[in-house]
C-alpha positions in Angstrom: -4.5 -127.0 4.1 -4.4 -127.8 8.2 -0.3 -127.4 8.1 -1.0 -124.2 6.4 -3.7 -122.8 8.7 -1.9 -124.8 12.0 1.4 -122.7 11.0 -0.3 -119.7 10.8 -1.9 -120.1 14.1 1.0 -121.2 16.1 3.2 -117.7 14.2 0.0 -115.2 15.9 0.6 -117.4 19.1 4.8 -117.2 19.1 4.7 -113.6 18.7 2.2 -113.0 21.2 3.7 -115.4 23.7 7.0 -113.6 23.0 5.5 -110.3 23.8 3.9 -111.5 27.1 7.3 -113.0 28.3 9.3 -109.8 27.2 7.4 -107.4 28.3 5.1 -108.6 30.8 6.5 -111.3 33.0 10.2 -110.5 32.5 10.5 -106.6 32.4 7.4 -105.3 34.3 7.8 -108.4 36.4 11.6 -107.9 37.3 10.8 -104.3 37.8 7.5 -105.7 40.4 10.3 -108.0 42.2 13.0 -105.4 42.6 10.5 -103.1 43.9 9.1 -105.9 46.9 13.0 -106.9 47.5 13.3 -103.5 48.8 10.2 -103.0 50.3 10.4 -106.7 52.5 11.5 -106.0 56.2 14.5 -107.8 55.6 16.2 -106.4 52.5 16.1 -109.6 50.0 19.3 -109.3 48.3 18.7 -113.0 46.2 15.4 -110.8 44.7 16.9 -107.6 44.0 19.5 -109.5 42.0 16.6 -111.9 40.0 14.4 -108.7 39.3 17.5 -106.9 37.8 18.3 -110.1 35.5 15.1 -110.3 34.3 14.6 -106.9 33.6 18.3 -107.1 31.7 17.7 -110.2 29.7 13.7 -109.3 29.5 14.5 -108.9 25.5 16.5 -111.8 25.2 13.7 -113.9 26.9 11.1 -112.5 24.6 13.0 -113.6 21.5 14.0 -117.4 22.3 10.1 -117.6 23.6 9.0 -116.4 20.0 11.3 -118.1 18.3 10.2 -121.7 19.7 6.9 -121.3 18.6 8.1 -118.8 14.9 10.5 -121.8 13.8 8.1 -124.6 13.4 5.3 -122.9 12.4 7.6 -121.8 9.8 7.9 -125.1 8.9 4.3 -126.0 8.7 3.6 -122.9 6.6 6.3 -124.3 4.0 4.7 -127.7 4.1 1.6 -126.7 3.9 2.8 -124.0 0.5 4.1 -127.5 -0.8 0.9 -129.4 -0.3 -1.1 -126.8 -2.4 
């Protein structure tokens, strides 16, 4: 019954952790940097190009940091199906 509740847990946390990475450090965040990389006195060329890669792979990021935590608490789910 713990496996079950545990993998239930940890599938609310991947997809919330995917969201925040996605959406919130990797798009708004890229879109924060580019707009300081611009606005320092010397035009920061190295942050202009992380903020633009971020906010390009923004949705990749958000699904391999949902998946890490979706996979295994797939697994505990199962487990914890079987153990019923």
């Amino acid at each position: 019954m713990i496996k079950l509740i545990l993998g239930f847990l940890l599938f609310v946390f991947g997809i919330l952790f995917g969201a925040y990475v996605g959406i919130w450090w990797a798009f708004i965040g890229g879109i924060i940097l580019f707009i300081k990389a611009f606005q320092a006195d010397p035009i920061n060329a190295t942050w202009i190009a992380y903020g633009i890669a971020r906010v390009i792979f923004s949705g990749l990021l958000g699904w391999l940091s949902a998946v890490v935590c979706i996979l295994p608490s797939l697994l505990l789910i199962a487990k914890g199906i079987d153990e019923l």
